[in-house]
N, C-alpha and C positions, 0 to 999 in steps of 0.2 A: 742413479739418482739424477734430475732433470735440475738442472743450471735456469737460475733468476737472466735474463737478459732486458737491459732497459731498450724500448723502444725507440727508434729513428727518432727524431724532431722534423719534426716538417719543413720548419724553415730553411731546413741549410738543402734540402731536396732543389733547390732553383736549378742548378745544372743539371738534372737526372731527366730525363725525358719519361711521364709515365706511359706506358705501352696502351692502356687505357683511355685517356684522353687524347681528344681529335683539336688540333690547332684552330684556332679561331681562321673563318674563311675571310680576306682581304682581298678588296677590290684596288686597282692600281688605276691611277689616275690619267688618261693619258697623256694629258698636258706637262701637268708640274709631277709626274713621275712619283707623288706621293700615294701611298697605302690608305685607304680610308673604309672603316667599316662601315657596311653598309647601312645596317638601320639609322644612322647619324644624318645620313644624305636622307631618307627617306620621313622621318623627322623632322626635320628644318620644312622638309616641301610641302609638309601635312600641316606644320603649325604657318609656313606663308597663307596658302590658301584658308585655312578660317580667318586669318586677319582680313585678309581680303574681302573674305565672305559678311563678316561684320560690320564691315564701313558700308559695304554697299548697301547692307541692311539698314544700318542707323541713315542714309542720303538717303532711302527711299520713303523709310517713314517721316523724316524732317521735311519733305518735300510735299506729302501726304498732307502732315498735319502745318502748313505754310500756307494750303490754300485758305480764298475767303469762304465764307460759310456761303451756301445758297439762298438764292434771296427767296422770302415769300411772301403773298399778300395776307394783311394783316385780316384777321376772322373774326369778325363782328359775333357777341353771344347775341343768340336769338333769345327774347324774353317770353315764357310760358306763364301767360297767368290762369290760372285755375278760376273758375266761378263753380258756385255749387247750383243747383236747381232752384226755385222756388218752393222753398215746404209749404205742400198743401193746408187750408184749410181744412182745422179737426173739424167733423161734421158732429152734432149732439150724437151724444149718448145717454140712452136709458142708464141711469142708476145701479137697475139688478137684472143680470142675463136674463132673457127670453128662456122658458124652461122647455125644453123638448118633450115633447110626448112619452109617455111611458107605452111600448108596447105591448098589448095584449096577446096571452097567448088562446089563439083558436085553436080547438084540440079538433082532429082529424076522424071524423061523424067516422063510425064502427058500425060497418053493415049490419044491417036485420036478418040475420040467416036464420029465422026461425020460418021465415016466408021463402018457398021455392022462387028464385028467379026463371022469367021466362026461355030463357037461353043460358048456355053454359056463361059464366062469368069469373074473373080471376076471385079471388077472397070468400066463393059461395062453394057450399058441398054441392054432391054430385053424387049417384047410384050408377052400381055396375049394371048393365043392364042389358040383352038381346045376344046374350051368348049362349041361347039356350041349356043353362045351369054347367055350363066349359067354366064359365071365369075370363079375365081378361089377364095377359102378360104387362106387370110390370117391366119397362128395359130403362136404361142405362141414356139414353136419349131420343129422339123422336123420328126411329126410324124403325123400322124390322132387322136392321143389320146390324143396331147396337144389343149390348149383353143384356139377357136376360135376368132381371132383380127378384122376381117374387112374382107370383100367379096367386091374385088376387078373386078372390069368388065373387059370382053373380049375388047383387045384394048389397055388397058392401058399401060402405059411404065413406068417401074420399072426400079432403080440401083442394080444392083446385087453387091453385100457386103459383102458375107461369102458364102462358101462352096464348094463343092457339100457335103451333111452330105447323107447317105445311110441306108433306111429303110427297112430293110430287111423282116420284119413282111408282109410289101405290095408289097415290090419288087419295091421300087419307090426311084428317087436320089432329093432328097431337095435342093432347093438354097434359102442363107437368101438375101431379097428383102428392101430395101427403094422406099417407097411411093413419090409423088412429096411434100406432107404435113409434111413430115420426119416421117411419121407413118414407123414400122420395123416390120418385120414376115418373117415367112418362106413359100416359095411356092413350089408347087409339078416341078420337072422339066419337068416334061411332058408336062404341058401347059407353057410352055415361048419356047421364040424362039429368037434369038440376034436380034438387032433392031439399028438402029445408032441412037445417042443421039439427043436430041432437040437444 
């Protein structure tokens, strides 16, 4: 069975040396042979020097703020007076606005296509014609190397709609044609010839 024991007291330990703790390190003095811990010495030297550091601070600002102020010459304000322009004299006015003209609308004269014009013209029909009964190839634009659209018969009466466009390659002048179906392509000028409308 394990025995109650009261603990040491701490106090009365002042004679025991604990194996654990290391002696405070002292410096020896060489003059007056006294012990003095160090941070003490280094302390006092740290709190001289801010004192120090503070005075010289407070004399150089008292010495700062001691001088005269700078002189300078006195700045006359320039005076800006505004003026405004002379407002025109109002010149008369009529009573009631001037009225603008109302535009007329001119409607855009609509060809006579029941009369053959003498030459191929844009807005006039046109007969297939001198293919000895071949027909002529609608294409795709006004050349021989664009696609072929429709082979249209000798006879037929086409709107002429665009051009003359000029194929220099074949030596031949194109007009762009509508179909009576509204099918569109280009055909050779050589085979059309002006025709009066239906």
């Amino acid at each position: 069975m394990a025995r109650y024991q009261i603990p040491p007291d701490p106090r009365n330990d002042q004679g025991k040396k604990d194996p654990e703790k290391r002696p405070r390190r002292l410096r020896r003095d060489s003059l007056n042979g006294v012990q003095e811990p160090i941070p003490w010495r280094w302390l006092g030297l740290g709190l001289l020097v801010t004192v120090i550091s503070i005075a010289l601070a407070l004399a150089l600002v008292n010495s700062l703020l001691a001088r005269p102020p700078l002189e300078t010459a006195p700045i006359e304000p320039t005076l800006i007076i505004l003026t405004a322009p002379p407002s025109p004299i109002p010149s008369p006015t009529s009573p009631l606005p001037t009225p603008s003209p109302i535009p007329t609308f001119t409607p855009i004269p609509t060809p006579d296509t029941a009369v053959a014009p003498p030459e191929l013209t844009v807005g006039f029909y046109a007969q297939v014609a001198n293919t000895d009964s071949f027909g002529i190839n609608l294409r795709g634009g006004p050349s021989t190397s664009n696609a072929l659209i429709q082979l249209v018969d000798e006879g037929a009466l086409v709107l002429v709609i665009g051009g003359p466009e000029a194929d220099e390659a074949n030596n031949r002048l194109w007009w762009q044609v509508q179909l009576d179906d509204g099918t569109e392509g280009w055909a050779a000028g050589e085979f059309l010839v002006p025709a009066a409308g239906p």
